[in-house]
Backbone as JSON, one array per atom type, in Angstrom:
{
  "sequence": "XXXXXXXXXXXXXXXXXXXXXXXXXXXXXXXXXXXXXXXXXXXXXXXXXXXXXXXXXXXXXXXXXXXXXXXXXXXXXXXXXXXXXXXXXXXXXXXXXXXXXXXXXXXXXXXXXXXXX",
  "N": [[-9.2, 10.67, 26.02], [-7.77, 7.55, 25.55], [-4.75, 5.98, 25.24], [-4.46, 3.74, 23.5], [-6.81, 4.09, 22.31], [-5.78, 6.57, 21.12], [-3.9, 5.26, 19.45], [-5.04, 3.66, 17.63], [-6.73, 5.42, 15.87], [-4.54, 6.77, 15.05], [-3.67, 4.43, 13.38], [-5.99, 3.86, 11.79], [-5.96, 5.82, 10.02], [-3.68, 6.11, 9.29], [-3.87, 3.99, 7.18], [-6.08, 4.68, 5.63], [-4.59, 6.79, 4.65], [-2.17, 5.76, 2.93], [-3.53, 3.57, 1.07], [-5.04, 5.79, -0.26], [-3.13, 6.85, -1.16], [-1.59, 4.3, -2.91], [-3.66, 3.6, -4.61], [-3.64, 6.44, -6.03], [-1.62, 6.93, -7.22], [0.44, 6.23, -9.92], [3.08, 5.15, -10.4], [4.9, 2.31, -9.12], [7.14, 1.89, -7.18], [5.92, 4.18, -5.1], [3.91, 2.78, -4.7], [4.75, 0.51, -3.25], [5.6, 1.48, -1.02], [3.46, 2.9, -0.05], [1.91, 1.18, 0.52], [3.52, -0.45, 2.06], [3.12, 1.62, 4.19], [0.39, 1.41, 4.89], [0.63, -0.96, 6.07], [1.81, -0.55, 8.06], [-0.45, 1.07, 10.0], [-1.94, -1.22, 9.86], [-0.63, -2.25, 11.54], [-0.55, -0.64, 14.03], [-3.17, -0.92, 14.69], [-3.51, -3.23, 15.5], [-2.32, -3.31, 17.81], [-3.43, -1.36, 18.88], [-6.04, -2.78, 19.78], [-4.91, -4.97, 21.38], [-5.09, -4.33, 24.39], [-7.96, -5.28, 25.48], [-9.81, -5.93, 28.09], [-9.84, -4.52, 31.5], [-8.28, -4.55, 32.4], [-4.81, -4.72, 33.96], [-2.83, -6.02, 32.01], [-1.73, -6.66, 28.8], [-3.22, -8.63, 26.04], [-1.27, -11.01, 24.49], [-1.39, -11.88, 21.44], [-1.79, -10.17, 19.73], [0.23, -8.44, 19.79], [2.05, -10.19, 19.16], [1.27, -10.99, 16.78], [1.77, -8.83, 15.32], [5.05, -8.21, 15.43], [5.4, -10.49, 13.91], [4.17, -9.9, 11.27], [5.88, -7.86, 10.66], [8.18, -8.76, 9.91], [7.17, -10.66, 7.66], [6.19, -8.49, 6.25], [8.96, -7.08, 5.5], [10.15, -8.32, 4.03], [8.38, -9.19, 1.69], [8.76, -6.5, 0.84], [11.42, -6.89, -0.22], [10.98, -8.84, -1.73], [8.85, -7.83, -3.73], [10.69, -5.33, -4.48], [13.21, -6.28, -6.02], [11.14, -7.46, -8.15], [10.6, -4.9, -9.27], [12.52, -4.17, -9.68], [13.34, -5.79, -11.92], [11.25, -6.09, -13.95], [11.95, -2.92, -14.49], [14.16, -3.28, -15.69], [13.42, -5.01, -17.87], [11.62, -3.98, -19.31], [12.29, -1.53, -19.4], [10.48, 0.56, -18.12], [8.71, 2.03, -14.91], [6.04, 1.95, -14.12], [2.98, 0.91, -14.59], [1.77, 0.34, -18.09], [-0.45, 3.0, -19.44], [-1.45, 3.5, -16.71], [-2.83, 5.4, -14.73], [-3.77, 7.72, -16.04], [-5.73, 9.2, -18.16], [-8.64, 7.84, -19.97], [-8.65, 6.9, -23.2], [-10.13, 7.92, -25.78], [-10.4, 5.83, -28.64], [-10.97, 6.73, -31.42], [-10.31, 9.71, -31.2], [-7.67, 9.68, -31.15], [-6.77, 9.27, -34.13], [-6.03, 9.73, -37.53], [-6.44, 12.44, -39.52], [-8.6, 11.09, -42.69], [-7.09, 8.49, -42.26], [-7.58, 5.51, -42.58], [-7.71, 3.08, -41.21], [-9.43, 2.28, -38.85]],
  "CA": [[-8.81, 9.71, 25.01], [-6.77, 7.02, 25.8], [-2.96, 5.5, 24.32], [-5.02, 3.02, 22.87], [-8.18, 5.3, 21.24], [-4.67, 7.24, 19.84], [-3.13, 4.2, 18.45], [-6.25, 3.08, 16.59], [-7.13, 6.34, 15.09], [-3.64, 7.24, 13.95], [-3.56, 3.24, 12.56], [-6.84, 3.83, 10.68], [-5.48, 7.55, 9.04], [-1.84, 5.83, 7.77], [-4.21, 2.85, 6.59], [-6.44, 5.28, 4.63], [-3.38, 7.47, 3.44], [-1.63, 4.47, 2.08], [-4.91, 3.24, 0.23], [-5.51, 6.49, -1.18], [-1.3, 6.75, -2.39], [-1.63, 3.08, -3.49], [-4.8, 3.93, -5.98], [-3.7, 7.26, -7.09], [0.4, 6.77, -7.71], [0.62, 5.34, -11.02], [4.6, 4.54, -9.74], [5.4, 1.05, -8.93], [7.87, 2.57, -6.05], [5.29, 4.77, -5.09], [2.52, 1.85, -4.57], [5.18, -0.21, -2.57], [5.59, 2.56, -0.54], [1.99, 2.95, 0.05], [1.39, -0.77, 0.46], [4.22, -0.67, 3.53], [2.4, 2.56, 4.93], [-1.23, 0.68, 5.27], [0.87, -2.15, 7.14], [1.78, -0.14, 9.79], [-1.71, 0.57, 10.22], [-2.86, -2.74, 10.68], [0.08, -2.8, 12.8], [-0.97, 0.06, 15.1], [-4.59, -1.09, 14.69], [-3.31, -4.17, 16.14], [-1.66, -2.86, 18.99], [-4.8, -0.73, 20.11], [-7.23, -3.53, 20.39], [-4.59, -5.6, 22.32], [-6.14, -4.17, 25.5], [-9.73, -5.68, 25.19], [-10.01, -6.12, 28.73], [-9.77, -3.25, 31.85], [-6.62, -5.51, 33.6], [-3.26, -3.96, 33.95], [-1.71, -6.98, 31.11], [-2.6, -6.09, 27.71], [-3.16, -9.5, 24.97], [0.18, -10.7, 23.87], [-1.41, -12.7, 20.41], [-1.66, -9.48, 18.54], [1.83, -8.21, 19.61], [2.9, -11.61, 18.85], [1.05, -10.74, 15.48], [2.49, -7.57, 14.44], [5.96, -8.9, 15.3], [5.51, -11.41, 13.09], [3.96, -9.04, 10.37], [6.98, -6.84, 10.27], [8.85, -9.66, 9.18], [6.79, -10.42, 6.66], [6.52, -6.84, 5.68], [9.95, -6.77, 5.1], [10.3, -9.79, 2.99], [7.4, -8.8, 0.87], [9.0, -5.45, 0.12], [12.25, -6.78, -0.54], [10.79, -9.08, -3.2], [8.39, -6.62, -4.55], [11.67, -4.31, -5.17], [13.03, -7.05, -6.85], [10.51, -7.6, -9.21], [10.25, -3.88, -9.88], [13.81, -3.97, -10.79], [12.97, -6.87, -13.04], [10.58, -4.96, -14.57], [13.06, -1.74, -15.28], [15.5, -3.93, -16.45], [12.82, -6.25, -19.2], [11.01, -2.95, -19.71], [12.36, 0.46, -19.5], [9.51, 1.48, -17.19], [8.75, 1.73, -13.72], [4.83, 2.0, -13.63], [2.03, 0.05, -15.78], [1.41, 1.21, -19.25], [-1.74, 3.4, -19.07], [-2.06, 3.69, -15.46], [-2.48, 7.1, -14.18], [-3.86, 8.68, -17.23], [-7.22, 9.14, -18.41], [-8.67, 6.83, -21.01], [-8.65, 8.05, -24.76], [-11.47, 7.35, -26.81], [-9.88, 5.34, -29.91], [-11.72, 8.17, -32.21], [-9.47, 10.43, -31.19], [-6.21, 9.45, -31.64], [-6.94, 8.83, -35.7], [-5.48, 11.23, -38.16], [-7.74, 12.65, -40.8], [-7.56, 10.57, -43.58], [-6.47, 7.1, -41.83], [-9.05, 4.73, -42.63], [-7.39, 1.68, -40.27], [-10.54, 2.08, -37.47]],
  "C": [[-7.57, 8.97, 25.51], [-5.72, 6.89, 25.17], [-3.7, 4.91, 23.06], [-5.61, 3.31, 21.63], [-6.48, 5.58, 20.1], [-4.16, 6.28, 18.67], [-4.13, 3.54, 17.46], [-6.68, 4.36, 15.76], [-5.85, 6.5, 14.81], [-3.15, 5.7, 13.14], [-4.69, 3.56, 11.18], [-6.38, 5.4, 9.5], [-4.47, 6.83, 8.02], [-3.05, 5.01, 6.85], [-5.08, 3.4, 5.3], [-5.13, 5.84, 3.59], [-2.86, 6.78, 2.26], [-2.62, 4.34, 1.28], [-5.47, 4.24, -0.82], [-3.59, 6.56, -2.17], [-1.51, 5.36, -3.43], [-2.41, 3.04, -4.67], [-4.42, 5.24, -7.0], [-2.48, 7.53, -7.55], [0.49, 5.68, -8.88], [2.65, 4.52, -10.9], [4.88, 3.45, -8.78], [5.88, 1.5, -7.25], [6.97, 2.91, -5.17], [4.16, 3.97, -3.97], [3.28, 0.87, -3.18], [5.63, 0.08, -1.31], [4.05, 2.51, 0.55], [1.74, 1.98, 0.88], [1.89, -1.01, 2.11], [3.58, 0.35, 4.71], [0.89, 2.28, 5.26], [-0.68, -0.66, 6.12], [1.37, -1.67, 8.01], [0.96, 0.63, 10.49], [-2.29, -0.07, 10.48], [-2.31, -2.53, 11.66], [-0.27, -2.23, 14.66], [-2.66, 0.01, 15.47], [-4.68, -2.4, 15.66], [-2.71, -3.99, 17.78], [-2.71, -2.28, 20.25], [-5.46, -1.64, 20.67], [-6.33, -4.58, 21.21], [-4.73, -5.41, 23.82], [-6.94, -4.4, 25.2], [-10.16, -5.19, 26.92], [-9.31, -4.99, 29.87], [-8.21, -3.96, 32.79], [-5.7, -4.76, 33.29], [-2.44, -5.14, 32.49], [-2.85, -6.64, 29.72], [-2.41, -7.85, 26.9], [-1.78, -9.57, 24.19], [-0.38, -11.36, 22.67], [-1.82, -11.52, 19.6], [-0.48, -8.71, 19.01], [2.79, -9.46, 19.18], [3.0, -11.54, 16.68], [1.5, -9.49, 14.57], [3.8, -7.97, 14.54], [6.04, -9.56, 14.06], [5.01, -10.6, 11.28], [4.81, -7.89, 9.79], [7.37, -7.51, 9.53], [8.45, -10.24, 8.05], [6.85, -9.78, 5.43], [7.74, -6.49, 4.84], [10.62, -7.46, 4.04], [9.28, -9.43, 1.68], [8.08, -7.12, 0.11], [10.09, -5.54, -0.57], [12.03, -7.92, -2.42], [9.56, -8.93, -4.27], [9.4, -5.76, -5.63], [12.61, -5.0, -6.23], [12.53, -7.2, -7.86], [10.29, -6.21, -9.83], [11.54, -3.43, -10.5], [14.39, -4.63, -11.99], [12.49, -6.07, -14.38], [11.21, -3.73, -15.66], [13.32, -2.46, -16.26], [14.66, -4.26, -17.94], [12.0, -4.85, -20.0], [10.92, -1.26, -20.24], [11.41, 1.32, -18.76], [9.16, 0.8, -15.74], [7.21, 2.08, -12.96], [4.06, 0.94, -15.21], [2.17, 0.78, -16.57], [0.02, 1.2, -18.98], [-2.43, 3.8, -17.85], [-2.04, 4.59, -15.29], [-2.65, 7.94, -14.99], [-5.21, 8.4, -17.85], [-7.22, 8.48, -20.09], [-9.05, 7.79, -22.07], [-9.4, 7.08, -25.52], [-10.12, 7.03, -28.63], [-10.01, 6.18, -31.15], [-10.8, 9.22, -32.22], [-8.25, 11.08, -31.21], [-6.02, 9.41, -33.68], [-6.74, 10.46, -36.13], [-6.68, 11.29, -39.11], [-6.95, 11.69, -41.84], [-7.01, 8.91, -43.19], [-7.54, 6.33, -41.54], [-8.8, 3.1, -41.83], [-8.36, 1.51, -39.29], [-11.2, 1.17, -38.44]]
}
């Protein structure tokens, strides 16, 4: 197994990990977190296939592209965190309402006796 093989299979693992944190973290934080841990996945996904070819020089337009995707990255998280401190602030909470919690049949919340359904 080559550098390469390595760097593409431990890109596609974070990229799952992330993906599964991102779906099952009802926490804002949590998700943004997540979100940055599936981009350095691409990033190392990007890195592998920049050898295509058996030459000693590996493709500089996807190191050119992860470069440039950090920076991004970093910009994107900073006004993510931002808005999640927006959020706090307008809200008092730091995940969706309802996320991360199994749905409740309307039926079952009702008191005996409370004829509002």
């Amino acid at each position: 197994m080559s550098q390469f093989q390595l760097f593409g299979l431990t890109g596609v693992m974070l990229f799952g990990l992330g993906l599964y944190a991102f779906i099952a973290r009802p926490h804002l934080l949590r998700k943004i977190l997540a979100f940055n841990i599936m981009g350095s996945g691409t990033f190392l996904v990007l890195v592998a296939i920049a050898l295509r070819a058996p030459g000693p020089t590996p493709d500089p337009i996807p190191h050119a592209l992860v470069l440039t995707g950090i920076v991004v990255s970093v910009s994107a998280t900073a006004l993510s965190l931002a808005l999640i401190r927006r959020i706090h602030t307008e809200t008092g909470r730091t995940s969706f309402p309802g996320e991360g919690r199994p749905p409740q049949d309307c039926h079952e919340s009702a008191q005996p006796g409370d004829d509002s359904l």
